[in-house]
C-alpha positions as semicolon CSV with decimal commas, in nm:
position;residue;x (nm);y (nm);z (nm)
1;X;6,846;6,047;11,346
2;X;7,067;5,784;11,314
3;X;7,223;5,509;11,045
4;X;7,497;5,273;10,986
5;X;7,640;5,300;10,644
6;X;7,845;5,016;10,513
7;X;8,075;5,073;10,204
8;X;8,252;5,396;10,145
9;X;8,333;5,440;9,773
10;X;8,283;5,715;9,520
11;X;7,840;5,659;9,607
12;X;7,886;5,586;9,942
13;X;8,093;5,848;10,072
14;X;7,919;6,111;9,867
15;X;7,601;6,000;10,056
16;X;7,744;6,037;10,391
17;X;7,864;6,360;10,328
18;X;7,506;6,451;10,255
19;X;7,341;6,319;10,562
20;X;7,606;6,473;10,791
21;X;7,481;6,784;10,628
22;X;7,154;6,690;10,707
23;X;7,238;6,639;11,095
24;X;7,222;6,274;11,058
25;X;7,455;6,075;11,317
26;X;7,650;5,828;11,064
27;X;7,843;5,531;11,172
28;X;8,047;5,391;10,912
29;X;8,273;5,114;10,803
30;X;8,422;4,991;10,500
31;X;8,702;4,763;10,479
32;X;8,957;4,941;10,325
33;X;9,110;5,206;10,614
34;X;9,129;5,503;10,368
35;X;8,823;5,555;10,288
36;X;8,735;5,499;10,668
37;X;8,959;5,812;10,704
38;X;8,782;6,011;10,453
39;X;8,426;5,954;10,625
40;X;8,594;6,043;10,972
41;X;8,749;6,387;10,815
42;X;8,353;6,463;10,717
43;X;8,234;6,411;11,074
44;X;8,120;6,061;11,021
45;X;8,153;5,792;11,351
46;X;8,392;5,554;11,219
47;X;8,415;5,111;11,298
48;X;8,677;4,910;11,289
49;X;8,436;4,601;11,236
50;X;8,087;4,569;11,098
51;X;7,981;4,468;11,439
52;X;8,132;4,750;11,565
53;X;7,819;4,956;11,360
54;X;7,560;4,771;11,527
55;X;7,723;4,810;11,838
56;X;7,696;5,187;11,820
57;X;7,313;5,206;11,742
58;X;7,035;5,185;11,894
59;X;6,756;4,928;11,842
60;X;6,588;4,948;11,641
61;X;6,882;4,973;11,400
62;X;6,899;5,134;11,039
63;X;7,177;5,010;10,811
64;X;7,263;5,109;10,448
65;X;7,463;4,887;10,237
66;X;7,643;5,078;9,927
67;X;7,843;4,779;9,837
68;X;7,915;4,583;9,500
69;X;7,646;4,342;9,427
70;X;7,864;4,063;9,438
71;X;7,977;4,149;9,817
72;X;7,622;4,217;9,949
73;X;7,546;3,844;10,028
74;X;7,909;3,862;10,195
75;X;7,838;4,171;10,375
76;X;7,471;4,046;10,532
77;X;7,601;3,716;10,666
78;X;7,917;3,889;10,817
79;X;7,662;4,179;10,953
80;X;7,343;3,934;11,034
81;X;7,486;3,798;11,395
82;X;7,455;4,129;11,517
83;X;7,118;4,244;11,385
84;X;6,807;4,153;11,550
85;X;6,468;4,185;11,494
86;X;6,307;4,500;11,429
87;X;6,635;4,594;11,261
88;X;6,599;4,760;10,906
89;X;6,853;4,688;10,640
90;X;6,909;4,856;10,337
91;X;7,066;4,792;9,989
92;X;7,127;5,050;9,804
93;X;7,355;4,951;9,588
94;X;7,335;4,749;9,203
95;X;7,184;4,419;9,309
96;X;6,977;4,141;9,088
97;X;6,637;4,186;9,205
98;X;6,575;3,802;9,216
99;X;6,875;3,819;9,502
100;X;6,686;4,081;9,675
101;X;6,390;3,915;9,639
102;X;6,553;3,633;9,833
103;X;6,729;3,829;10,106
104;X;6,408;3,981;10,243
105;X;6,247;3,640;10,287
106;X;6,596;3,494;10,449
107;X;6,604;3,818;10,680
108;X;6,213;3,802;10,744
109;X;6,275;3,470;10,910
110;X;6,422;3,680;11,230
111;X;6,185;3,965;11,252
112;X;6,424;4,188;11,031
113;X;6,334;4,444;10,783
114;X;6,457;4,457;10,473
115;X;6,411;4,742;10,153
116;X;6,608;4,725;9,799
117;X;6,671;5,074;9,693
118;X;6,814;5,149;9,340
119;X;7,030;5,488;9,328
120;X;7,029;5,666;9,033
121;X;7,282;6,031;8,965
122;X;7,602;5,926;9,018
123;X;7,858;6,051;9,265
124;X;7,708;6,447;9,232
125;X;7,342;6,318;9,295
126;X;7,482;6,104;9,598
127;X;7,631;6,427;9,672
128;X;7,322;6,698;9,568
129;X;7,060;6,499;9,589
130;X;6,964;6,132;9,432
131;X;6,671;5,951;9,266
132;X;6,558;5,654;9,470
133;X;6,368;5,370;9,352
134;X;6,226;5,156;9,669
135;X;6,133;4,854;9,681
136;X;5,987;4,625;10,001
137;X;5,751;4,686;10,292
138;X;5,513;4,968;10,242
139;X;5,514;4,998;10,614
140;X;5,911;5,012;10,682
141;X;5,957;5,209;10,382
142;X;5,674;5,487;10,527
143;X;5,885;5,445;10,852
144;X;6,195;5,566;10,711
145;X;6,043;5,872;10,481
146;X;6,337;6,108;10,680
147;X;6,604;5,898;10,537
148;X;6,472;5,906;10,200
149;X;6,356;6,288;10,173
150;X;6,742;6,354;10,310
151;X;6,912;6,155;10,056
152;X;6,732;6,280;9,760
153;X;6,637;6,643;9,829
154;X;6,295;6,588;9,717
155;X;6,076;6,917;9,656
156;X;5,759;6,715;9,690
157;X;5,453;7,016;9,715
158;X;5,701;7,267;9,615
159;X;5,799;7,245;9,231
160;X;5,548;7,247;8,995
161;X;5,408;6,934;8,864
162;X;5,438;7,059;8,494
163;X;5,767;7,169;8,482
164;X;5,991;7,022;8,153
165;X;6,288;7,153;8,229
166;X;6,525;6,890;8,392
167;X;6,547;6,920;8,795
168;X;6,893;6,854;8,942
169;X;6,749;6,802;9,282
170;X;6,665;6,412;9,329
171;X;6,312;6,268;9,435
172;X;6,162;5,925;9,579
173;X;5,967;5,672;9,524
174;X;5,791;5,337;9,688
175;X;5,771;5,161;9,324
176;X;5,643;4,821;9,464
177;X;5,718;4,486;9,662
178;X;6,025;4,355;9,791
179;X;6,243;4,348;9,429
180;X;6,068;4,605;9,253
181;X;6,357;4,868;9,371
182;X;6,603;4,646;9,199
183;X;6,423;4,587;8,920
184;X;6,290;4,953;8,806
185;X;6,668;5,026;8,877
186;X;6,766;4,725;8,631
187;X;6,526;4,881;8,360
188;X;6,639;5,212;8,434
189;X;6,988;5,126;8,377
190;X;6,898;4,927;8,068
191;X;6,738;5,231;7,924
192;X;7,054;5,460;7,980
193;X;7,277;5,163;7,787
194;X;7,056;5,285;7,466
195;X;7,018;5,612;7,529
196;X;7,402;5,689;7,545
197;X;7,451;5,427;7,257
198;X;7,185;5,670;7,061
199;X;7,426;5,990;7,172
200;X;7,729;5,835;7,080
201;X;7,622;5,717;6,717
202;X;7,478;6,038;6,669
203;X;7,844;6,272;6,751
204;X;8,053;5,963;6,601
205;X;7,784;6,123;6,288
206;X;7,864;6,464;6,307
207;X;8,243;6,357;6,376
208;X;8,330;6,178;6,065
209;X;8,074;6,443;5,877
210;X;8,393;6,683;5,872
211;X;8,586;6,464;5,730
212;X;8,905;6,662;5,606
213;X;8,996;6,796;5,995
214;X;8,938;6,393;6,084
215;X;9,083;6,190;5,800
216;X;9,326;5,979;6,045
217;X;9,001;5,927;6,293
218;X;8,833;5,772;6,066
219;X;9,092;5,554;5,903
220;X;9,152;5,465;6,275
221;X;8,807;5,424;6,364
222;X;8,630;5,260;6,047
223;X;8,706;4,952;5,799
224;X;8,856;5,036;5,506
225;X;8,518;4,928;5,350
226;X;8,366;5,230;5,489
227;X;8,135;5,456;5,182
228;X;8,366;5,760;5,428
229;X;8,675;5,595;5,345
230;X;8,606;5,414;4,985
231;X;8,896;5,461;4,751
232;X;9,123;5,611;5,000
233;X;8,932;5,902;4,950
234;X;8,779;6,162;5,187
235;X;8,423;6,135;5,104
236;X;8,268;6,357;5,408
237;X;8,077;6,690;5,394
238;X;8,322;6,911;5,580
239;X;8,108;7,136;5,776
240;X;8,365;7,241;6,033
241;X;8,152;7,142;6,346
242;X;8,240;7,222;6,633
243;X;8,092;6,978;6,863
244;X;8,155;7,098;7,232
245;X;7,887;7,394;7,110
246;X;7,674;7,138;6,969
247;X;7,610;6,925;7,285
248;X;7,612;7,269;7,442
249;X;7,346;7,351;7,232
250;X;7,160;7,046;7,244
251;X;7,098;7,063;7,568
252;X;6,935;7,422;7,545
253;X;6,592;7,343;7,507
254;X;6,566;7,094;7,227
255;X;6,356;6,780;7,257
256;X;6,662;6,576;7,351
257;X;6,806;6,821;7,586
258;X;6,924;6,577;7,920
259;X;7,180;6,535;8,175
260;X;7,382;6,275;7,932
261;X;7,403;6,509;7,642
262;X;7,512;6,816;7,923
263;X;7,747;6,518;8,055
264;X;7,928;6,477;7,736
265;X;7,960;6,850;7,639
266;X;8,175;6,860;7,993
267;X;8,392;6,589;7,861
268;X;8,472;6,793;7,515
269;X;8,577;7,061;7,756
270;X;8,732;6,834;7,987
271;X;8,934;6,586;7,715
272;X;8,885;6,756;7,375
273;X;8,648;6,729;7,062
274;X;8,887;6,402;6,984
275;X;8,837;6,226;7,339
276;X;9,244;6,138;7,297
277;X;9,263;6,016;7,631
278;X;8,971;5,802;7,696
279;X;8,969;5,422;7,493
280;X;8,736;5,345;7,283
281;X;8,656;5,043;7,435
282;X;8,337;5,077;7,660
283;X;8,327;4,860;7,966
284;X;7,972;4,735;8,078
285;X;7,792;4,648;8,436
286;X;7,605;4,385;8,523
287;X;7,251;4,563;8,474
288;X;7,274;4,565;8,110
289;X;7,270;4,195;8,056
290;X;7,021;4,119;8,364
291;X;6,801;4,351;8,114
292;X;6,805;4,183;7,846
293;X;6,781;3,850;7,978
294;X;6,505;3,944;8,165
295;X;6,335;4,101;7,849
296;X;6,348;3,735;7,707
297;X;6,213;3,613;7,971
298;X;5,897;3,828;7,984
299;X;5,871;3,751;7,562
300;X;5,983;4,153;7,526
301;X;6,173;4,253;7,234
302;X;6,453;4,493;7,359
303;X;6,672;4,541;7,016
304;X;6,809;4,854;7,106
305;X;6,934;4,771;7,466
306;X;7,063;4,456;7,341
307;X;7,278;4,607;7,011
308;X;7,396;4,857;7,288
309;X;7,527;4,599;7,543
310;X;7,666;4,378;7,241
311;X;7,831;4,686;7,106
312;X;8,022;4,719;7,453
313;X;8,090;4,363;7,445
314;X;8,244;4,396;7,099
315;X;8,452;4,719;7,175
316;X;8,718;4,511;7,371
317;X;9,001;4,544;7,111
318;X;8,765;4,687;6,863
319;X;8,789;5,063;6,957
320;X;8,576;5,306;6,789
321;X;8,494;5,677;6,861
322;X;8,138;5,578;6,979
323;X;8,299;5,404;7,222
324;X;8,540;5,666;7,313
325;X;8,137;5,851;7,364
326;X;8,008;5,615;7,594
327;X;8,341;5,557;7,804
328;X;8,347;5,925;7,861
329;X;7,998;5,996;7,964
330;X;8,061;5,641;8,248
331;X;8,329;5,863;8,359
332;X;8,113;6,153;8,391
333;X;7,789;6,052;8,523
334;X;7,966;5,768;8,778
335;X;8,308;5,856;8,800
336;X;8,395;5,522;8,642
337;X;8,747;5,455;8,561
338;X;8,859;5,444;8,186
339;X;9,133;5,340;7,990
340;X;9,342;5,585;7,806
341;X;9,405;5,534;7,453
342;X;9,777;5,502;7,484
343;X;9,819;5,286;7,777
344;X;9,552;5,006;7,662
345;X;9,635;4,736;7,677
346;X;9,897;4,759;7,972
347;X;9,586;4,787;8,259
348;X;9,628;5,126;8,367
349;X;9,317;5,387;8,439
350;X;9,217;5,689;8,497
């Protein structure tokens, strides 16, 4: 089995790791040379051109594209002289369904295939094994099952269907038309803005709760207005939590037990109950606003995904310790970059 995979970054190479270890023949490309380097250390075929990957395969051809959303149009005119028809692209990456929506019409017009496929896991579950929301074709996406059970590590027939704990093995899914891959993976996205908002408001909680160990944090962190603060006065209950144990023990059974809260009792290990060296300024994607614009369109109220995307819209040079939350668990789940508290400001990440 063979595929061309186009763009190599933290997703993209963890994915062709995984279908090398699968036995998959990979051709890659990307247009920076080091990552190029890194695929061709892990067995991968390596192109100097994007025609050079079509050159290598054989029709009918396969190609995945794990680039930014704002490169795939880009990409697919650059790569579309040397596809023909019967050719299957992918896009795997975080597109705006209405683009894909458009693509597969554009692409249909020369007999070639096209499927949207949101990715969902981050860097480990490109690595271990992925959740895959696909959208297009019924036909081409039955056609290209392989590629699919490979990158997500599906147990299909041999986990039980009632099982509640959490399965870090990845799983598949045809979820509709042409679009619909995009979209589920907009929603899905939309619903993790709120759901790490709800995580972070609830430790910034037990945080300022223990008040005497985390006077300056909250003078820092809160107006001066603050009931916490009122009087210049420590006003909180001063339990003594110890927080890395609660996320640990969050996560051990209780009704909100889930990869985020497991996430963010890794980064208390990792960077400390105080987060010191991650900013408090949380940086947002594009799938949070195509959310909530979408919402409006459909007449859907969506006040929690909203507050959550116009809290990270408000963080910029407003930093907070619920941001400091959210920034960490981007870093964790998607290895996205984040400032440091005491070089923001000056542009440089982590």
């Amino acid at each position: 089995m063979t595929i061309g995979y186009i763009g190599l970054g933290k997703m993209g190479l963890a994915q062709v790791e995984r279908l090398l270890e699968k036995k998959w023949r990979v051709v890659a490309w990307n247009r920076s040379p080091e990552p190029r380097g890194k695929a061709k250390k892990l067995g991968a075929e390596v192109a100097e051109t994007l025609g050079g990957v079509c050159e290598r395969l054989k029709v009918p051809r396969l190609v995945w594209l794990m680039v930014p959303a704002a490169a795939v149009s880009d990409v697919l005119k650059e790569l579309g002289p040397h596809l023909s028809k019967g050719d299957t692209a992918i896009d795997g990456g975080n597109s705006f369904y209405k683009h894909s929506m458009r693509r597969v019409k554009e692409l249909a017009r020369r007999g070639i295939h096209f499927l949207d496929v949101g990715v969902s896991g981050g860097p480990s579950g490109a690595r271990n094994g992925a959740c895959l929301m696909i959208g297009g074709d019924k036909k081409t996406f039955e056609k290209h099952k392989a590629l699919f059970q490979a990158l997500s590590g599906s147990q299909r027939g041999l986990a039980s269907s009632n099982e509640a704990k959490p399965r870090h093995e990845g799983d598949y899914a045809h979820v509709g038309k042409s679009g619909a891959g995009h979209f589920v993976k907009m929603v899905h996205n939309g619903i993790e803005y709120g759901m790490m908002q709800a995580i972070a408001e609830g430790f910034s909680i037990l945080q300022l709760a223990d008040s005497r160990r985390r006077y300056a944090d909250q003078r820092r962190h809160h107006p001066p207005q603050s009931p916490l603060l009122r009087g210049g006065k420590e006003r909180g209950v001063r339990f003594g939590f110890n927080l890395k144990e609660i996320a640990r023990l969050y996560n051990q059974g209780s009704v909100i037990e889930s990869r985020l809260v497991g996430w963010l009792a890794k980064a208390y290990r990792e960077h400390g109950e105080d987060l010191k060296d991650i900013s408090g300024e949380a940086a947002h994607s594009g799938e949070g606003l195509w959310t909530v614009e979408t919402a409006k369109e459909l007449g859907v109220s969506v006040d929690v995904i909203e507050k959550s995307l116009e809290f990270r819209l408000k963080s910029t040079g407003n930093p907070s310790y619920t941001g400091q939350i959210v920034s960490a668990l981007r870093n964790q789940f998607g290895g996205h970059e984040v400032h440091t508290q005491n070089t923001r400001g000056k542009g440089t990440q982590t």
